[in-house]
Every structure is written in C-alpha cells, then in structure tokens.
N, C-alpha and C positions, 0 to 999 in steps of 0.2 A: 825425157823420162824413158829409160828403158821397157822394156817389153815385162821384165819382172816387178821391177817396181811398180809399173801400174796395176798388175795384178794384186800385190801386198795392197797396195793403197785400198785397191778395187774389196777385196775380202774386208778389210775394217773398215771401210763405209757400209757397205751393204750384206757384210758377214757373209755371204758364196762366192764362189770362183765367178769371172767370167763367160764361163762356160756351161756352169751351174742354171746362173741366171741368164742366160739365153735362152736353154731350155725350158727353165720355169716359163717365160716369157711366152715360149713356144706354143708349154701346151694349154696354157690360158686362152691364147688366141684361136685355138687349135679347139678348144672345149667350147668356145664360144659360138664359133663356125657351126659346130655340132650341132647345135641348140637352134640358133638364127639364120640357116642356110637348108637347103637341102640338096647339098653338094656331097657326093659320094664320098665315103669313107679316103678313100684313096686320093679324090682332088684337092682333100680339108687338110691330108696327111702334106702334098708337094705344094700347094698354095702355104702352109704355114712352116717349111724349111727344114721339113722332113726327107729323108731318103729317099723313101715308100711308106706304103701304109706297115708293112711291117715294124720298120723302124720307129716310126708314129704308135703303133701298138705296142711294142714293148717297153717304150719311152709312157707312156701313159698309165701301164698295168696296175701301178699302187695308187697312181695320183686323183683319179677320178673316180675310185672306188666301184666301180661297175663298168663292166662292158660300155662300148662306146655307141654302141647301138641301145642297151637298155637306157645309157648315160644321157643322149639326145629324146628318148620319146617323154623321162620321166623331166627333164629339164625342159622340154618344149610346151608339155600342158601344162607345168606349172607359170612358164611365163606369160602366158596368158597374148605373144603380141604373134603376129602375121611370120608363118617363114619366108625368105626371099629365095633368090636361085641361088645368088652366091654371096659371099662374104667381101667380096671387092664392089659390091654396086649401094 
C-alpha cells in the first residue's frame, strides 16, 4: 500500500489525517500527565512527543480550554486519586 493510500484509507476509517490523530493522541496523553504526575510542564511536554513545552502549549491552546496549569490543579482535585512523580512509573 503506498504511503497515500494509507492515508485515504486512514481519513475514512477514523475521519483525521494521520497526523491529526497523532496529535489528538498526544495531547490526551499529555493532559493526563498533567493531572496524574507532577512532572514539570516541559518533562509532560518531551515525555509525550512534543518539541518543547512551547510546542506542547500551542498544540494544546483550544483543546483543553484552560491554561495547562489551571487545567492540572482543577482536574487533580476533582480526581480525587494520589499524584505520582511521573507518568512512566
């Protein structure tokens, strides 16, 4: 299969690009960290296949509707469970 046609296929299975849903992927994993780690902005950014934290910040800006620090304090108390150091343990 070529490289384009996977893509076609790729878009009418899961209706995003490849690329698309990678990043989706990203910043899920990436939002999650926030919440269940307490690994600096920037470790959560290059542990989940980001650039930097910039990249990770502007990658994030509409998706998680808040700052990524107010996004972690107000998703940490509401989950109710223990933070760890990192997202890999």
């Amino acid at each position: 299969m070529s490289l384009r046609a996977f893509e076609r296929q790729f878009l009418a299975s899961f209706h995003l690009t490849p690329q698309k849903y990678l990043r989706k992927l990203r910043l899920r994993i990436a939002s999650r960290a926030l919440i269940y780690t307490n690994e600096a902005l920037s470790e959560v950014a290059l542990s989940c296949g980001f650039a930097d934290q910039s990249h990770f910040t502007a990658s994030s800006a509409g998706s998680l509707g808040a700052r990524r620090a107010e996004y972690r304090e107000h998703y940490k108390l509401s989950a109710g469970v223990p933070v760890t150091k990192n997202c890999r343990s």
